[in-house]
C-alpha positions in Angstrom: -14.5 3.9 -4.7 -14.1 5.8 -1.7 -11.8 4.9 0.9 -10.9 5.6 4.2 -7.5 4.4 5.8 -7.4 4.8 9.4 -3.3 4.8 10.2 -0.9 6.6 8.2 2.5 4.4 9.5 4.4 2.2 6.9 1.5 -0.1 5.8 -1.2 2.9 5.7 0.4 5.6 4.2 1.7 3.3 1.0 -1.2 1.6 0.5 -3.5 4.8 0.8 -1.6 6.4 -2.0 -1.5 3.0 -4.2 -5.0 2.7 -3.5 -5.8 6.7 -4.8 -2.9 5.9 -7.6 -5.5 3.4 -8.8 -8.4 5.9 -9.0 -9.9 5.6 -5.8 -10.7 8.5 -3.6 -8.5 7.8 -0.4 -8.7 9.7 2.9 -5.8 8.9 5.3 -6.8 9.3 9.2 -4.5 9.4 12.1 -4.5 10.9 15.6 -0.9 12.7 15.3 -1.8 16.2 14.5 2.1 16.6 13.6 2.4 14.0 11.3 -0.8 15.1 9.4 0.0 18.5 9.4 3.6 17.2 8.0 1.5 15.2 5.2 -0.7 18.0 4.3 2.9 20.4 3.7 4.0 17.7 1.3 6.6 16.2 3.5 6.7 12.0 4.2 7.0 10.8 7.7 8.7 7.7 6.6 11.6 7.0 3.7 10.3 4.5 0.8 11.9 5.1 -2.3 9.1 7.1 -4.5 6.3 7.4 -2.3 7.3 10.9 -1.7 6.5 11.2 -5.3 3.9 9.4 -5.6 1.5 10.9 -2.5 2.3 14.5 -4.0 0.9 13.6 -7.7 -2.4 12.3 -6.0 -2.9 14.9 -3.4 -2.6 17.5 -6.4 -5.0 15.5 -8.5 -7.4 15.4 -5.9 -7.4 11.5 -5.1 -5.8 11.3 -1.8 -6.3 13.7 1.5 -5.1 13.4 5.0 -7.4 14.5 8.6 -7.1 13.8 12.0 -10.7 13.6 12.3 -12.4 10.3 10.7 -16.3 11.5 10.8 -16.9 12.4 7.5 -14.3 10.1 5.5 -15.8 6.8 7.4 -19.3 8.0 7.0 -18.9 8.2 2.9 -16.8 5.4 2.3 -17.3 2.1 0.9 -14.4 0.5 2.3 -12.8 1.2 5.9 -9.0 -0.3 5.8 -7.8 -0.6 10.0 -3.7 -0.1 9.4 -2.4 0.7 12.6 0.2 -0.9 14.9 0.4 -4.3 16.5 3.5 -4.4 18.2 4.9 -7.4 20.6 2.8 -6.8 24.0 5.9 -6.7 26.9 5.9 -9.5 29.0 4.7 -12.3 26.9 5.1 -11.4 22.7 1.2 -11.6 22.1 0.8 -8.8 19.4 -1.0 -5.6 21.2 -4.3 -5.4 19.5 -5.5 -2.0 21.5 -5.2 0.3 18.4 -7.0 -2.3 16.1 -9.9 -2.5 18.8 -10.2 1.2 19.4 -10.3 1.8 15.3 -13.2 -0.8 15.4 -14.9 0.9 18.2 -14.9 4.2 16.1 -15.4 2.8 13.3 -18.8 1.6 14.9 -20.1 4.8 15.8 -19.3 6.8 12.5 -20.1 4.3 9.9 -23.6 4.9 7.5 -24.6 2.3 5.2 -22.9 -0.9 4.0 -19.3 -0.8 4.8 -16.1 -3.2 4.3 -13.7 -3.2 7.2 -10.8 -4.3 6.3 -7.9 -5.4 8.8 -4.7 -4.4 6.8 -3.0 -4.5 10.2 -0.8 -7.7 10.7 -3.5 -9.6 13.2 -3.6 -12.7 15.1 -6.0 -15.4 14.2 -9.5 -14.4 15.4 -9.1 -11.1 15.3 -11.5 -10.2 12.8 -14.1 -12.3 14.8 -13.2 -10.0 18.0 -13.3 -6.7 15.2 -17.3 -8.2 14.4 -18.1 -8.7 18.0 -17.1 -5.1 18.8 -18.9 -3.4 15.5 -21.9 -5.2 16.6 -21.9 -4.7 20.0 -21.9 -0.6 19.5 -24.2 -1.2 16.5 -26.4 -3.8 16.1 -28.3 -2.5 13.3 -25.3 -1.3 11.6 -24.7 -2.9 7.5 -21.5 -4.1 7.2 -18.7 -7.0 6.8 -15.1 -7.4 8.2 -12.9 -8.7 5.8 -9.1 -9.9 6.2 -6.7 -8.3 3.9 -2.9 -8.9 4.9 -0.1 -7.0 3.6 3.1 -8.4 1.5 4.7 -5.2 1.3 8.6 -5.4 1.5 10.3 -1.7 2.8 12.5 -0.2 0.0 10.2 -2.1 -2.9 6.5 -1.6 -1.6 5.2 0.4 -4.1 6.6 -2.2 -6.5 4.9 -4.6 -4.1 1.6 -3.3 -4.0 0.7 -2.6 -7.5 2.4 -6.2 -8.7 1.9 -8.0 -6.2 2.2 -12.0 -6.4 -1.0 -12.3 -5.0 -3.7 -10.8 -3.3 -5.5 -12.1 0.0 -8.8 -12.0 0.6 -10.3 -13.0 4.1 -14.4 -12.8 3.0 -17.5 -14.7 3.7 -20.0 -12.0 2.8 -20.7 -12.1 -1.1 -20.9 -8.3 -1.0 -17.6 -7.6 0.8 -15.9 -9.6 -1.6 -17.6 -7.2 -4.5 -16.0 -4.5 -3.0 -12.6 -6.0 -2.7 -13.0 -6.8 -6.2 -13.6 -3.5 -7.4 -10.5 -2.4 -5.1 -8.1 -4.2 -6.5 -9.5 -3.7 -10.4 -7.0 -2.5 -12.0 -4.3 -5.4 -10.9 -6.3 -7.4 -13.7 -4.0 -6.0 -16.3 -1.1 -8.0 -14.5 -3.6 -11.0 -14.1 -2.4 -10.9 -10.2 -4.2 -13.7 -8.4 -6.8 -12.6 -5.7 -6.7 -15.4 -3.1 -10.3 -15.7 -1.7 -10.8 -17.6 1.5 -12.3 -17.5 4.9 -11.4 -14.5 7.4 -9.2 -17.1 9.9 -7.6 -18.5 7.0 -6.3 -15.1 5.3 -5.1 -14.1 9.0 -2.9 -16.9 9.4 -1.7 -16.9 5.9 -0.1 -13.3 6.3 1.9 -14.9 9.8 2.6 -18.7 8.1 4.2 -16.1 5.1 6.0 -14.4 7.3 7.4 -17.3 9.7 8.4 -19.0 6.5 10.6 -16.8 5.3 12.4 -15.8 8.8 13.0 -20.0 9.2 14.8 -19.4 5.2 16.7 -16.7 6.6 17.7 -18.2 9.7 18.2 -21.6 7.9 21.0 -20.1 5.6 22.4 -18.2 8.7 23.2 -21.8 10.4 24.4 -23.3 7.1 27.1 -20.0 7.3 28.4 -21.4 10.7 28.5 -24.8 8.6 30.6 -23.3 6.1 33.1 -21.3 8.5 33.5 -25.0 10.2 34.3 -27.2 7.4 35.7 -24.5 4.7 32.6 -24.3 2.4 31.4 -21.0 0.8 28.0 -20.0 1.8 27.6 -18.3 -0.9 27.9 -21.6 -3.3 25.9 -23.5 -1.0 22.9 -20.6 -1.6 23.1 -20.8 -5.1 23.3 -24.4 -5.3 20.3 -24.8 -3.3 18.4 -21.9 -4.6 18.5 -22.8 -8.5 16.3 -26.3 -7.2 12.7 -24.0 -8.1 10.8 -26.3 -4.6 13.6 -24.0 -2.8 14.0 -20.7 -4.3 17.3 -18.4 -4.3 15.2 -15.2 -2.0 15.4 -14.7 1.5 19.5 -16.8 1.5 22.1 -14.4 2.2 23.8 -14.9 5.6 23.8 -12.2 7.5 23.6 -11.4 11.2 20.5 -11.8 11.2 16.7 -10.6 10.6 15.5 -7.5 11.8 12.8 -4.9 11.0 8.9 -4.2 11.7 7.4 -7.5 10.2 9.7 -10.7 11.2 10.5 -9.9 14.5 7.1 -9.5 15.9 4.9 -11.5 14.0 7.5 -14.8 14.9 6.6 -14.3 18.1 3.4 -13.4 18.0 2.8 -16.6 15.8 4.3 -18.8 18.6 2.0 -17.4 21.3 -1.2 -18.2 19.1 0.2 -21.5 18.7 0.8 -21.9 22.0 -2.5 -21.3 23.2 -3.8 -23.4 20.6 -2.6 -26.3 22.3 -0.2 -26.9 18.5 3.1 -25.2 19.4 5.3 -24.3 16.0 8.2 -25.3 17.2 10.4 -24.9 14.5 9.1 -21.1 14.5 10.1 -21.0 18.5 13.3 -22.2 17.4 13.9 -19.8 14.8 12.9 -16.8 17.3 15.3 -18.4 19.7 18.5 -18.8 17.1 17.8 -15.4 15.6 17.8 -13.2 18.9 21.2 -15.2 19.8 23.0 -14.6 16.2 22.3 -10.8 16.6 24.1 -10.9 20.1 26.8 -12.3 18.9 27.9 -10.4 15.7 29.9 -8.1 18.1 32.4 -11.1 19.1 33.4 -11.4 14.9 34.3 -7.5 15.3 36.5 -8.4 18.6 37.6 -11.9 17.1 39.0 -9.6 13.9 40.1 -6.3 15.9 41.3 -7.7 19.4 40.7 -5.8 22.4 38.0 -3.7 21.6 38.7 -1.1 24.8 39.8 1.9 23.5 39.6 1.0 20.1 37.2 3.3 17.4 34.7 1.1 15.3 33.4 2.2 12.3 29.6 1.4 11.4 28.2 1.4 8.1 24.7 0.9 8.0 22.4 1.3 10.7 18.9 0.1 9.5 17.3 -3.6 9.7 17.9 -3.4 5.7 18.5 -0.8 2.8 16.2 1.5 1.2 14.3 2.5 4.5 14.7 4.4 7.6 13.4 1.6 9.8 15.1 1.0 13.3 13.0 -1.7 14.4 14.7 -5.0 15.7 17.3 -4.0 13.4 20.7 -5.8 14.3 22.5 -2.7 14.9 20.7 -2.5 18.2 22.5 -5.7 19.3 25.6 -4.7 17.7 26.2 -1.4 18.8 25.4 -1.6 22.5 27.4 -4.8 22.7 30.4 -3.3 21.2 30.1 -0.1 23.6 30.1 -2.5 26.5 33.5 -4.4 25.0 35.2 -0.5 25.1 34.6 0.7 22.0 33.8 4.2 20.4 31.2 3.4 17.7 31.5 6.1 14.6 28.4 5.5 12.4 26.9 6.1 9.1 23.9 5.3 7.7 22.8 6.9 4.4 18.7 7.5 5.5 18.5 5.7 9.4 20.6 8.3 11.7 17.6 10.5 12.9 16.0 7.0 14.4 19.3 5.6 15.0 20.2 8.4 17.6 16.6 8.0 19.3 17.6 4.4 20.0 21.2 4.3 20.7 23.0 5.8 23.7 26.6 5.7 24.9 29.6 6.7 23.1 28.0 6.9 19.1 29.1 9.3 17.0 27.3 9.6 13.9 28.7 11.3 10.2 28.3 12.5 7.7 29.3 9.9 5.4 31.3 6.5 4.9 35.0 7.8 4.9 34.1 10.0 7.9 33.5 6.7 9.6 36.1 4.4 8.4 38.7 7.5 9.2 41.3 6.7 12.4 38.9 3.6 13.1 40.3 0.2 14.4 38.2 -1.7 12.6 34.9 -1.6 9.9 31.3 -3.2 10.1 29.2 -3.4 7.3 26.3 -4.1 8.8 23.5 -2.9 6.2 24.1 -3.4 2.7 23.4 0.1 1.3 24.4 0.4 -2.7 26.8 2.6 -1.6 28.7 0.6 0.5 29.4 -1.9 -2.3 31.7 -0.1 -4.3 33.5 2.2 -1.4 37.2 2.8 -2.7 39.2 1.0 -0.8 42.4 2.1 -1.4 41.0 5.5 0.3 39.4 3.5 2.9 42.6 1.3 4.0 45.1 4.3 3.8 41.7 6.5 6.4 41.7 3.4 8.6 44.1 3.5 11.8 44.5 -0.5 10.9 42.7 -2.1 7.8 40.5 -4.6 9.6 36.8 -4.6 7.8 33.9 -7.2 9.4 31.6 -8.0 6.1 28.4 -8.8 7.5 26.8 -8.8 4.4 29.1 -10.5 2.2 29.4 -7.4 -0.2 33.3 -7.9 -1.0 35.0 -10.7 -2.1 37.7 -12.0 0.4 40.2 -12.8 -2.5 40.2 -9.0 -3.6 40.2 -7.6 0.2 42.9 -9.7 0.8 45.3 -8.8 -2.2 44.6 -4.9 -1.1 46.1 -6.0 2.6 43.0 -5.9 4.8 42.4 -8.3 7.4 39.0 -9.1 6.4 36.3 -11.5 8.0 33.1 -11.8 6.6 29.7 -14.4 6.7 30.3 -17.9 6.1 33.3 -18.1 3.8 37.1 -18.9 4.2 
């Protein structure tokens, strides 16, 4: 089938070159001339672990192409996927929608025969009715349907994601549109993934109830942590304990300082604002948002609680990113963490094995960043290990304790055991455990 994906950010770009891995013919669109041009010349604007890879074997068997201009690759396809941004409008969280309305404006006035637009974007509930309204209103004798189909793609496993996915969503009334989506998603039979048909509303809200769900897990194990540092429980037990009961699952319950990244943040929010104007507030969402942004913010008191005084005092970072395996920046917690510890006194020396070149466009003040994780740790006052890179889980300590100016190490993510940090003589604090 013949596809064109209009956005080439996180969500585009992978699911362009699944798509053209399946078989399909796959044009990617997007306005930056750069970041085409960079596609083109084989390099990857993003890091996701194989997609370099995986782009270049379908470009050089002629599946998958990049343009900045959409005329010809709307015009011939069968399938128009909308994948750009929706990020939290300032001033009140709504997600923006201009990007999604101005691809559905274009999309108007280039399409030629019966055409599937998809929303791949993360959208609020109605937007595909809004999408319709628009398409018609520049073309009322224009063929097509607008179909919802959200994305469950994790950063660092999306590839993995996308071609097994647990399920497939399909927001479809129109019998033909849901042909199409059919014919997409093919080859997934082999795996006997479940496709999800339902109404357009219903697939919307399904991709932020998904979402929401999992940020409440997160934030649920978070406040059990400050449980277990009270009474002198081990998080860690309490996860497993709870996780091995299959209603509960053991994903998405490691304490940590908190969620971060392009999805959770943002579609939280955005999810309390519909609700809001629905007249049925999600409260326990609003309270999740709420507990979240405050857990981030304080992370930097564990590093002065363990280190004292911070003034004057180096910090070591390791790990800058909202998780491992990606380059993403977005509401990570470093961006709490960092700028919190500047303003204590610190000098912040960081590491981050793929996240530095976004960290520095984010993060002013006193940062220094290296080349590596014994760069950081060396003449520091203290350690955070605030991503949980492979790399940082089997550092050798005996090199990092006799680097360190004083062997204090804040665990954030739980990778060490406190027994063994102890018996090497560092004063080490981490999430939820004595």
């Amino acid at each position: 089938m013949r596809v064109a994906m209009i956005g080439t950010g996180y969500v585009g770009l992978v699911s362009g070159a699944c798509f053209a891995d399946f078989g399909h013919s796959v044009v990617c669109i997007d306005k930056d001339e750069a970041k085409i041009a960079r596609l083109k010349d084989g390099g990857i604007p993003i890091y996701e672990p194989g997609l370099d890879a995986l782009v270049a074997n379908n470009v050089r068997d002629g599946r998958l192409s990049f343009a900045t201009e959409p005329a010809e690759a709307i015009a011939q396809a069968d399938a128009v996927f909308i994948a750009v941004g929706t990020p939290s409008r300032r001033g009140d969280g709504h997600a923006d929608l201009s990007y999604v309305h101005a691809a559905a404006a274009e999309i108007a006035d280039l399409m030629q025969g019966f055409t599937v637009v998809v929303t791949k974007s993360t959208v609020p509930v109605g937007t595909g009715d809004e999408i319709e309204r628009i398409i018609r209103e520049r073309r009322p004798d224009a063929e097509f349907a607008v179909v919802s189909n959200p994305e469950f793609l994790r950063e660092g496993a999306a590839i993995e994601d996308f071609k097994r996915p647990d399920r497939v969503v399909v927001g479809a009334d129109d019998e033909r549109a849901r042909e199409v989506m059919r014919e997409l998603y093919r080859p997934l039979k082999l795996n006997e993934t479940p496709i999800l048909f339902t109404g357009r509303r219903t697939s919307e809200l399904i991709k932020y109830a998904a979402n929401a769900f999992l940020a409440m897990k997160i934030t649920f194990i978070n406040e059990m942590a400050d449980l277990c540092e009270a009474v002198g429980a081990d998080v860690q037990q309490v996860a497993r304990g709870i996780g091995l009961d299959n209603r509960i699952g053991s994903k998405f319950l490691n304490a940590g300082p908190g969620y971060g990244g392009s999805c959770f943040p943002k579609d939280t929010l955005a999810l309390v604002r519909t609700a809001d104007d629905a007249g049925s507030p999600v409260r326990l969402v609003k309270t999740t948002v709420e507990v979240n942004d405050a857990r981030k913010k304080a992370m930097a008191g564990r590093v002065s609680a363990a280190a004292g005084e911070l003034k004057g005092k180096t910090v070591a970072i390791l790990g800058l990113t909202f998780k491992p395996n990606t380059d993403d920046m977005r509401d990570a917690p470093s961006l709490d963490v960092v700028p919190a510890l500047l303003a204590m006194g610190a000098a912040v020396r960081a590491f981050d094995p793929e996240g530095m070149e976004e960290a520095a466009k984010v993060l002013e003040g006193d940062v220094t960043f290296v080349d590596g994780p014994y760069s950081a740790v060396e003449g520091a006052d203290a350690a955070v290990i605030l991503t949980e890179w492979d790399q940082f889980r089997a550092l050798d300590l005996d090199r990092v304790k006799l680097l360190m100016k004083a062997p204090v190490v804040v665990d954030l993510r739980n990778v060490y055991r406190p027994e063994d940090m102890r018996a090497r003589g560092f004063k080490y604090s981490s999430i939820g455990r004595a």
